[in-house]
C-alpha positions in Angstrom: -10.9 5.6 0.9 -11.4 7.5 -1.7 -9.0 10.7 -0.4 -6.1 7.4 0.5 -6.4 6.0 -3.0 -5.4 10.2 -4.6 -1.9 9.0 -2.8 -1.1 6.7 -5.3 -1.1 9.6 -7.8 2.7 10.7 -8.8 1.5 14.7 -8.6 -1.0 14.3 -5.3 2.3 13.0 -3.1 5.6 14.4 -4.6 3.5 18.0 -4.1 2.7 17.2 -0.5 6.1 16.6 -0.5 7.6 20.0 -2.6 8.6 21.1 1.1 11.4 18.7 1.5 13.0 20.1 -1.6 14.0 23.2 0.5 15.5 21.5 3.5 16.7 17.6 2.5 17.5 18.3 -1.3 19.2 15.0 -1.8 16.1 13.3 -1.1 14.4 15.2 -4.1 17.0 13.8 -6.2 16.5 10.3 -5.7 12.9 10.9 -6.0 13.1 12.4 -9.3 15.5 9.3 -10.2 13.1 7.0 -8.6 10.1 8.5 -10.0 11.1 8.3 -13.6 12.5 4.6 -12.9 8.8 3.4 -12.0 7.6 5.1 -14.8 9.6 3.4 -17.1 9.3 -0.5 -15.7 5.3 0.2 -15.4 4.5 0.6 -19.1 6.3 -2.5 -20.6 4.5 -4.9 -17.1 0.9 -3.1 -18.1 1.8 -3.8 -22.1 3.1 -7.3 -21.8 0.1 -8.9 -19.7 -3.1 -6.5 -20.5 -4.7 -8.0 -17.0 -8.7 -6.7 -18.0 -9.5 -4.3 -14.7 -12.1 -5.6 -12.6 -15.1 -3.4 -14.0 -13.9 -5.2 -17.0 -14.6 -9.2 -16.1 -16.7 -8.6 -13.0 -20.7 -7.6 -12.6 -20.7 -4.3 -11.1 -23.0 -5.1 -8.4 -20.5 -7.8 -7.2 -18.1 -5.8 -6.0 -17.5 -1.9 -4.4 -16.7 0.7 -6.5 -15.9 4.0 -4.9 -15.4 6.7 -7.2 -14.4 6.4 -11.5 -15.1 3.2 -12.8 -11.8 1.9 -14.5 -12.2 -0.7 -17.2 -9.8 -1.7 -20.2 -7.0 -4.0 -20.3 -4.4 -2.1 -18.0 -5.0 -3.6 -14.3 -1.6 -5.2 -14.1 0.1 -3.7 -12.4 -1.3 -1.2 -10.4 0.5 2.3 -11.2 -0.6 4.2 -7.8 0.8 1.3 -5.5 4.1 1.5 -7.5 4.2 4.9 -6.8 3.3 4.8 -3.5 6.1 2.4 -2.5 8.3 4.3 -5.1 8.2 7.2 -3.1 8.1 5.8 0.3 10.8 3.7 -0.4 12.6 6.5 -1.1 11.8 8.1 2.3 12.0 5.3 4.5 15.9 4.3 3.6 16.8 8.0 3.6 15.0 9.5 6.8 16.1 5.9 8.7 16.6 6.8 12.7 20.1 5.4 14.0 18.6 3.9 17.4 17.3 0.8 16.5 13.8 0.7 18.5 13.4 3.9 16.2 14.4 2.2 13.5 11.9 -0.6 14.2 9.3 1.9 14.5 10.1 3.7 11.5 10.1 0.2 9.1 6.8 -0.8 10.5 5.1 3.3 10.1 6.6 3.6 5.9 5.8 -0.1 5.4 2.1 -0.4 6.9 1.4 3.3 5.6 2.5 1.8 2.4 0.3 -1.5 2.4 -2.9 0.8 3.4 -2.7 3.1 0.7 -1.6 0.1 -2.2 -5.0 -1.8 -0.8 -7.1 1.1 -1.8 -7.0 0.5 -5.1 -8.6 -2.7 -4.1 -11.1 -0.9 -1.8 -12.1 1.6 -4.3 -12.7 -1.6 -6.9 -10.0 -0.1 -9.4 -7.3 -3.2 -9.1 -6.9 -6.8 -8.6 -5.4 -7.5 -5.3 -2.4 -9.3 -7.6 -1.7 -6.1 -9.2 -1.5 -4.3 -5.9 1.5 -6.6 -5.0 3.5 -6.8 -8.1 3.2 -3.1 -7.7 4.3 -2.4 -4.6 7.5 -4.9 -5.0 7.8 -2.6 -8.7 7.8 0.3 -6.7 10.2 -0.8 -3.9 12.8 -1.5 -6.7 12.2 1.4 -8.1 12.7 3.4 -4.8 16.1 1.4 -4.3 17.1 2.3 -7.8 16.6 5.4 -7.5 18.6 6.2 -4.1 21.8 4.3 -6.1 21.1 6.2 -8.9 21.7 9.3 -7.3 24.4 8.4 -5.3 26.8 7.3 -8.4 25.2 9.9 -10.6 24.7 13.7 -9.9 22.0 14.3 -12.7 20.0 16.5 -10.2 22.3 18.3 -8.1 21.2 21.8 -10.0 18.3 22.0 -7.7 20.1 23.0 -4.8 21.9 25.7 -6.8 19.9 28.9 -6.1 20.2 30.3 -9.4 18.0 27.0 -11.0 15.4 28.2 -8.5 12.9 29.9 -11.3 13.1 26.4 -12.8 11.8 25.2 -9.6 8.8 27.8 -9.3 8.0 27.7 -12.5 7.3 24.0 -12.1 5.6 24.2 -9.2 3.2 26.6 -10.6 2.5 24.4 -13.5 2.0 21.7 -10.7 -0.5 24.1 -8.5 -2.4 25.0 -11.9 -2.9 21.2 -12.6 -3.8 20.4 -8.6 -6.4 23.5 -8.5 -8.1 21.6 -12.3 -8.2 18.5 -10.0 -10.3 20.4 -7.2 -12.2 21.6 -9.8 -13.1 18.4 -10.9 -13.2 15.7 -7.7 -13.6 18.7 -4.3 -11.1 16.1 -2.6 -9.7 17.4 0.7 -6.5 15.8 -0.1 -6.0 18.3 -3.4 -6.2 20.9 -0.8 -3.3 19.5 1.3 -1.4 19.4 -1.8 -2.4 23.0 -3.3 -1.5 24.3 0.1 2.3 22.2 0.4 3.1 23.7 -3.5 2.0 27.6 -2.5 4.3 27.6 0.3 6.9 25.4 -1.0 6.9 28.6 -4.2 6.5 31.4 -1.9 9.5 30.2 0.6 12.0 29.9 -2.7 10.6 33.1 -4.2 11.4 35.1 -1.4 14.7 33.2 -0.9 15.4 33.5 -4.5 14.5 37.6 -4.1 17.0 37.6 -1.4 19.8 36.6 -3.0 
């Protein structure tokens, strides 16, 4: 649960992601649009309603808590499912299969995938359940906004450009540095996952970029 719930995190699932950038650019770019769109409708939500977390209002023998204990008056809404359905948003409208029983299939996989990982934060006793859904429907808009973002404005078309690609390891390393002080800190198998999707992601550009 703990392992699911390091999904939610914007840096544990865009690097398990960094592959992507190589093959499917575009999808990159409405990520970064997406990304930065949740970002910016999460802090006013959390600021407006100050919803106390439940280690806040609750006794702490009353209910699980798996991991940091989260207290203070930012519950609502939950950041990690907004990211989570930010990003799989993102994914599901732009990977959709053509054949329809495909498509079925591909609807229920992004959408259940999505509703697991948002009810961690529940599981792991660091969200209301509320919070959960408000962000998930944040994140979905966020995912959709993003997409039309990028399809009306070219902000991030440079990263397909091969001569931006330093740009691209040099923020990836800063992103590896980060994910290697998170094993330090909580030995999570998923930081691994992560740590191992950024060094390849950086060595496949790097030789690309030497290449050329």
């Amino acid at each position: 649960m703990y392992n699911f719930t390091q999904l939610g995190d914007a840096l544990i699932i865009l690097s398990l992601l960094t592959i992507i950038i190589l093959y499917s650019p575009r999808i990159w770019e409405s990520l970064i649009s997406a990304s930065i769109i949740s970002a910016v409708l999460c802090s006013p939500f959390k600021w407006f309603f100050q919803i106390p977390r439940p280690a806040a209002v609750w006794e702490k023998d009353s209910f699980v808590i798996i991991g940091k204990t989260y207290v203070g008056n930012n519950s609502l809404p939950s950041g990690h499912s907004i990211t989570i359905f930010t990003v799989l948003t993102v994914l599901l409208l732009a990977l959709m299969p053509k054949n329809t029983t495909r498509k079925i299939i591909w609807i229920t996989l992004m959408i259940g995938t999505g509703i697991l990982l948002s009810l961690s934060r529940v599981g792991v006793g660091a969200h209301h359940l509320l919070d959960v859904v408000i962000g998930s429907i944040i994140g979905n808009i966020a995912g959709i906004s993003g997409i039309l973002v990028n399809q009306n404005i070219k902000v991030w078309s440079w990263i397909d450009k091969k001569k931006y690609h330093p740009v691209l390891i040099i923020l990836f390393t800063v992103c590896t540095i980060v994910v290697i002080i998170k094993i330090r800190q909580d030995n999570l198998p998923v930081f691994y996952f992560s740590l191992l999707s950024l060094l390849i992601t950086i060595y496949i550009i790097l030789i690309n970029y030497v290449k050329k």
